[in-house]
C-alpha positions as CSV (number, residue, x, y, z in Angstrom):
1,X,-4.6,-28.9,2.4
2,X,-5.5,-25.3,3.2
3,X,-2.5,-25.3,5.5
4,X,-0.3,-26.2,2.6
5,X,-1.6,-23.7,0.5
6,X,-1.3,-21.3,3.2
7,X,2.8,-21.9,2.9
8,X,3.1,-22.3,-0.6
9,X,1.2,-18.6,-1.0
10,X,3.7,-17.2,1.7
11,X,6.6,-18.7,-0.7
12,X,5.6,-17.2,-3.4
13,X,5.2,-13.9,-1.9
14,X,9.0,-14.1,-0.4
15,X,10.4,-15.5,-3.4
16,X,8.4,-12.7,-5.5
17,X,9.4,-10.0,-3.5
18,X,13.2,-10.7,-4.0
19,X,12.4,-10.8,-7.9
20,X,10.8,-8.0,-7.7
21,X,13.6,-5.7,-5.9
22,X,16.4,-7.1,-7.8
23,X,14.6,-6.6,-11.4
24,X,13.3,-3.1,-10.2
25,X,16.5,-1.7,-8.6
26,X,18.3,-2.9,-11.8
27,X,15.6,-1.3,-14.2
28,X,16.0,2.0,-12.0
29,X,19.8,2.0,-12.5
30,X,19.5,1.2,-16.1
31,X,17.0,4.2,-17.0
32,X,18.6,6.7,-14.9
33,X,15.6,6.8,-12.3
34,X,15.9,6.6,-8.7
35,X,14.7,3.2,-6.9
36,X,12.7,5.4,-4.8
37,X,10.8,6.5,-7.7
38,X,10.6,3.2,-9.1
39,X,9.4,2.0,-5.7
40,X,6.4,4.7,-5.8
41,X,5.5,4.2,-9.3
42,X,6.6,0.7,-10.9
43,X,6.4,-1.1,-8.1
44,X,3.7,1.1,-5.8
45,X,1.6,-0.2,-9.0
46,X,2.4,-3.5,-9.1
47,X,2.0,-4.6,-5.5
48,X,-1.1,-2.8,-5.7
49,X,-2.5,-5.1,-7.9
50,X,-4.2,-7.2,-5.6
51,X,-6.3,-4.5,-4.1
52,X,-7.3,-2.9,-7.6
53,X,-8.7,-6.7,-8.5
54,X,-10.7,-7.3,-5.4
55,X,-12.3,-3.8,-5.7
56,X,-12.7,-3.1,-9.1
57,X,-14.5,-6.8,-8.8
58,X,-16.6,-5.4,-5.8
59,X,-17.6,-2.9,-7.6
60,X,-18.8,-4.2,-10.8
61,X,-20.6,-6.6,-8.0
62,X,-22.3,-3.3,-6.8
63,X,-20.3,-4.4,-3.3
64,X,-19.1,-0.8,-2.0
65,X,-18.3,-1.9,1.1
66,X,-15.5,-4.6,-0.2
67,X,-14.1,-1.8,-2.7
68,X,-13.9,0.9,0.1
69,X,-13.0,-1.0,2.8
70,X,-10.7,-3.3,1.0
71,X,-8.3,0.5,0.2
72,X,-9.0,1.9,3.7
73,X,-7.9,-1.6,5.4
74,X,-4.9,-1.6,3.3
75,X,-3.8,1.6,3.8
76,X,-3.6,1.3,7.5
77,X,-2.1,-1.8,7.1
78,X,0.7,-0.4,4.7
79,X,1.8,2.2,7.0
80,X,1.5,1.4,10.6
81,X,2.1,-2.3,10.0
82,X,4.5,-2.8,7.3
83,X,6.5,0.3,7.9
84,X,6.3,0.2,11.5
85,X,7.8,-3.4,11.0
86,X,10.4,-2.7,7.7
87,X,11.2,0.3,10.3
88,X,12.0,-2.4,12.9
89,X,13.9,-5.0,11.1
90,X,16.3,-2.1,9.6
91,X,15.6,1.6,10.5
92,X,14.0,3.0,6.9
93,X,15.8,6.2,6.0
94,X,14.5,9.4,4.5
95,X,15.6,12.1,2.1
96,X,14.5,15.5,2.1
97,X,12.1,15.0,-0.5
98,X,10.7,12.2,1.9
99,X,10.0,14.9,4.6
100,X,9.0,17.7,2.3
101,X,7.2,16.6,-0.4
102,X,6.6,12.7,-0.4
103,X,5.3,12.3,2.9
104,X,2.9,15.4,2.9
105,X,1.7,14.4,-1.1
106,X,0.8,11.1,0.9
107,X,-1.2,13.0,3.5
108,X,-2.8,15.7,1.0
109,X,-4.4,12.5,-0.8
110,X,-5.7,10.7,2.2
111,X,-7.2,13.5,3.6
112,X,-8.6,14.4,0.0
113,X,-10.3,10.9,0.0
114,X,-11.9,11.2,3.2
115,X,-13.1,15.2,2.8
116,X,-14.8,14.2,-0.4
117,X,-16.1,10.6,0.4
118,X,-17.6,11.4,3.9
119,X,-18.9,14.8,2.4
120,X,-22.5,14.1,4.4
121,X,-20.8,13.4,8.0
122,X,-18.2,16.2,7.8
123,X,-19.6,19.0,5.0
124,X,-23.8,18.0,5.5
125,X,-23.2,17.7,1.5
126,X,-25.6,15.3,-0.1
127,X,-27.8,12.4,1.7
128,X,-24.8,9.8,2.3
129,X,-20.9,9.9,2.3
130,X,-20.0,8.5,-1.3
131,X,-18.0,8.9,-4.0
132,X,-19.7,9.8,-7.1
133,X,-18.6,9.1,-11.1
134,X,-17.2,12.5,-11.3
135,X,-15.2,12.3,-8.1
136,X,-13.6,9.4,-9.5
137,X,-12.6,10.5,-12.9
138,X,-11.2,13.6,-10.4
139,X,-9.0,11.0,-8.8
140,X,-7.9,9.8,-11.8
141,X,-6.8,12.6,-13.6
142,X,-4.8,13.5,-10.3
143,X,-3.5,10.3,-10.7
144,X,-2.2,10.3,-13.9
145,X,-0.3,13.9,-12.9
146,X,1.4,12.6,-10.2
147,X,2.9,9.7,-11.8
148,X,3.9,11.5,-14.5
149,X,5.5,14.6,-11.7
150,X,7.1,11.9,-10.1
151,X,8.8,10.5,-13.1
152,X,9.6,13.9,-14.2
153,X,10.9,15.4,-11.2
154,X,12.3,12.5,-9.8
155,X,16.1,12.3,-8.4
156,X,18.6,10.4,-10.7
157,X,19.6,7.0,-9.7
158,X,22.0,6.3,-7.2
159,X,25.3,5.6,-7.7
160,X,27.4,2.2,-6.8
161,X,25.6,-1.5,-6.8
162,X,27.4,-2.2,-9.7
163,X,25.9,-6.1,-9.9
164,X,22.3,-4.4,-10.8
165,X,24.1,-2.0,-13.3
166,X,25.5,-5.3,-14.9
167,X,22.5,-7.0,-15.5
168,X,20.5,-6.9,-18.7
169,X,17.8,-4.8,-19.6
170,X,15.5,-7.7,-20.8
171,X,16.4,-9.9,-17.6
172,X,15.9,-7.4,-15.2
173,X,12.0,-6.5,-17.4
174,X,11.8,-10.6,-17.1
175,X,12.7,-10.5,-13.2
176,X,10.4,-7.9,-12.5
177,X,7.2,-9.5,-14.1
178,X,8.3,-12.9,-12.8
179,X,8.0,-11.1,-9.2
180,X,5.3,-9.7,-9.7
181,X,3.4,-12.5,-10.6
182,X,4.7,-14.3,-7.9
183,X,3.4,-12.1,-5.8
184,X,0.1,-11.7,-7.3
185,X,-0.6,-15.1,-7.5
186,X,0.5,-16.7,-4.2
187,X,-1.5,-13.5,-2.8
188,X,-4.4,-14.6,-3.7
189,X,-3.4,-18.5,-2.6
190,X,-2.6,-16.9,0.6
191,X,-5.8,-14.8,1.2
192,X,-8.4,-17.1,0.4
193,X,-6.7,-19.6,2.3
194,X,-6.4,-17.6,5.2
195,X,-10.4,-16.9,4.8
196,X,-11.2,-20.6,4.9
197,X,-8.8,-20.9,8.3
198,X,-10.8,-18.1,9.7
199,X,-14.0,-19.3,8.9
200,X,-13.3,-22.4,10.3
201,X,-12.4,-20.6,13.5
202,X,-16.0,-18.8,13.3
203,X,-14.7,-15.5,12.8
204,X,-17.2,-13.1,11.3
205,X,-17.4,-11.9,7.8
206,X,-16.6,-8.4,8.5
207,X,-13.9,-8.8,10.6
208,X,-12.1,-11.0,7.8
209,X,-12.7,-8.5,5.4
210,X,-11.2,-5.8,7.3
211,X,-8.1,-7.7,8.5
212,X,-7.1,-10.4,7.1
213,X,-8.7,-9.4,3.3
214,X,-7.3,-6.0,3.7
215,X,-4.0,-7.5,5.1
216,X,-3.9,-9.8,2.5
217,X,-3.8,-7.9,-0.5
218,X,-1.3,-6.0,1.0
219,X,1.2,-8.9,1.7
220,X,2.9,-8.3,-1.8
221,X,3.7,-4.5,-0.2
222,X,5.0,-6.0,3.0
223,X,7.5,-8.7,1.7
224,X,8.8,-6.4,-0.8
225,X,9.3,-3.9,1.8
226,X,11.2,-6.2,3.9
227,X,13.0,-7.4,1.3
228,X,14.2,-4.2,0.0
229,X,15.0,-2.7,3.1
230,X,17.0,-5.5,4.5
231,X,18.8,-5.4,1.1
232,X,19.6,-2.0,2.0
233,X,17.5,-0.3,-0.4
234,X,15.2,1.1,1.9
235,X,14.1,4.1,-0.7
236,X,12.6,1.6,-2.4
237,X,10.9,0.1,0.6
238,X,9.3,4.0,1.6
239,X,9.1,4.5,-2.1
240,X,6.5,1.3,-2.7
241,X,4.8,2.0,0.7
242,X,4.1,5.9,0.2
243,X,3.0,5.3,-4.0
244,X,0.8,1.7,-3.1
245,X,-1.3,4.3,-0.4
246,X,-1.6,6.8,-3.3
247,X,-2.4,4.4,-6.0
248,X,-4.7,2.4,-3.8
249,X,-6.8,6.2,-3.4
250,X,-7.0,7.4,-6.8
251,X,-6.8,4.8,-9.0
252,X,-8.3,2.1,-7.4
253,X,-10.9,4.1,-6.1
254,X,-11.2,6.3,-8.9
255,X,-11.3,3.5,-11.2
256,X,-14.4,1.6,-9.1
257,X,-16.3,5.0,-8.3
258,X,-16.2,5.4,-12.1
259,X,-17.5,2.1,-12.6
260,X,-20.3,2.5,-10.1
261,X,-21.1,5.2,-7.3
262,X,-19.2,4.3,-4.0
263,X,-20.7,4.2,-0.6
264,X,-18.5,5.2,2.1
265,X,-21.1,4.0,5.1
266,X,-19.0,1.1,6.1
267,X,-16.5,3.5,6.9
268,X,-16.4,4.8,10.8
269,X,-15.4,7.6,12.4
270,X,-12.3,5.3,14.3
271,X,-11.9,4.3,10.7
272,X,-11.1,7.5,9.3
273,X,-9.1,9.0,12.5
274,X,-6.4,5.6,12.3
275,X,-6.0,6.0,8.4
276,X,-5.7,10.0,9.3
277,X,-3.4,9.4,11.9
278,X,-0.6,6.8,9.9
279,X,0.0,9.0,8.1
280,X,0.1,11.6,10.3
281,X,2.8,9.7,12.3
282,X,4.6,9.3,9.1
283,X,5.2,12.7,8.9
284,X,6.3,13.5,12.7
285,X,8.7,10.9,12.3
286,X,10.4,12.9,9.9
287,X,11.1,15.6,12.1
288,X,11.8,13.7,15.6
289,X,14.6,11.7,16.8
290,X,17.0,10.7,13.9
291,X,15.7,12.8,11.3
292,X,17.5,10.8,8.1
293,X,15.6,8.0,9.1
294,X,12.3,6.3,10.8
295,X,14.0,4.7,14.1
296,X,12.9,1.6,15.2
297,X,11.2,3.1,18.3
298,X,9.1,5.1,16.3
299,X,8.1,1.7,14.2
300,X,7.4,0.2,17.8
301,X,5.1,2.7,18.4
302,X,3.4,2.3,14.7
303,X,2.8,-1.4,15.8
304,X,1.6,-0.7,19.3
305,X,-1.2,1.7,17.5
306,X,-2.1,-1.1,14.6
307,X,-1.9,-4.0,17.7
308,X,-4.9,-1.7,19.3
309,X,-6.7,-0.7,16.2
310,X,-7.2,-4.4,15.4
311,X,-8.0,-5.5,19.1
312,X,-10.9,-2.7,18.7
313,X,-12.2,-4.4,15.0
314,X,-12.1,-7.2,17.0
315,X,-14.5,-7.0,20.0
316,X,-16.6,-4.9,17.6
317,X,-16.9,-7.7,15.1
């Protein structure tokens, strides 16, 4: 029985993620926005979904170490798994914005999060690395400006794919929630069945929350990266990879440091260099080898580092 549920999540994540391009890409066209815009906004936001519910419920639990570890884990995962694999499939390609402003935004935030939360390991600030109330109603308010920059300053759709033009506005809005819950929901089918498995396999507590919950909730980013990309809108794909990483910072841990004080003690050194690092790698892609694009070399090379980041939470269980 957990197997089947295991198969009917993963179907309703693929057959969500499809939704979820189509009625997105068309609602893009429609208002005049780009799909990579849509991608780091609409649908950054709504992929994101499953993280913001398991920590926002950690933290009204007064469970810090699900709320925090659950965004770290699934950051990592978004970058050097899913776009080291999206990158794979079909080579992702980047616009200038992408290398001069998107990518480094990215960056800017993660390296925010970790100079404010580990202020007692790196700055001697304080007694313990946390996030406090304040700190997360910062986040927040950053938050709210750059999704309203990005919708402001934002590049204007892209011409041609004149079946998504030719849709309605109310069937693509339908589509797009239809996705999304797909998504959502056989998420959550998926993860917890995926827990049981490991448990059953005597896997330890920690290590499933690092991997597989982390990787879980960000299953709805990976098959609508996939998707997207192998649909040739792979905008969309960097688009809901970069704004799910920026959402999963400020709003979902703005939103639970608000709620409660977060500690950041379950979070290691190694921890903090790999998240550092993805998205470091991110940004030297944009300026080596094919420089309109993230080769599928480089996303080889993002796997490799996620394959060994994983093999170390592993014998450190």
């Amino acid at each position: 029985m957990t197997i089947i549920c295991l198969l009917v999540g993963l179907g309703l994540i693929v057959l969500g993620a499809d939704w979820l391009v189509e009625g997105a890409s068309s609602i893009a066209r429609k208002a005049g926005v780009s799909e990579f815009v849509i991608g780091l906004t609409i649908v950054g936001f709504g992929t994101s979904c499953p993280e913001l519910v398991v920590s926002l419920t950690g933290a009204l639990e007064g469970n810090a170490d699900i709320a925090v570890g659950n965004v770290v884990g699934s950051n990592i995962f978004n970058v050097l798994f899913i776009l080291g694999l999206t990158s794979l499939v079909c080579p992702v390609s980047m616009t200038e914005g992408n290398r001069k402003k998107d990518i480094p935004l990215t960056l800017i935030v993660t390296l925010l999060f970790l100079a404010v939360g580990l202020n007692h390991t790196l700055w001697g600030i304080g007694e313990a690395d946390s996030l406090s109330r304040w700190e997360g109603g910062l986040f927040l308010a950053i938050f709210a400006a750059y999704v309203a920059h990005s919708f402001l300053k934002g590049q204007p759709a892209e011409e041609g794919a004149e079946e998504s033009k030719s849709r309605k506005l109310w069937m693509a809005i339908l589509l797009t929630i239809a996705g999304l819950a797909g998504l959502i929901f056989g998420g959550n089918l998926f993860v917890d069945s995926a827990t049981d498995l490991a448990r059953m396999l005597g896997v330890s507590d920690k290590f499933i929350a690092v991997t597989i919950l982390a990787g879980g909730t960000s299953l709805p980013e990976l098959a609508t990266s996939l998707v997207a990309a192998l649909k040739g809108r792979d905008q969309l794909a960097l688009g809901n990879i970069l704004g799910s990483n920026v959402f999963n910072i400020l709003l979902i841990l703005g939103s639970s440091a608000l709620i409660t004080p977060l500690s950041l003690a379950s979070v290691t050194s190694i921890d903090a260099l790999v998240l550092t690092l993805s998205m470091i790698l991110s940004l030297l892609w944009a300026y080596t080898g094919n420089r309109e694009r993230i080769d599928r070399w480089e996303g080889i090379l993002m796997l490799l580092f996620f394959g060994a980041y994983y093999t170390y939470l592993f014998i450190n269980q």
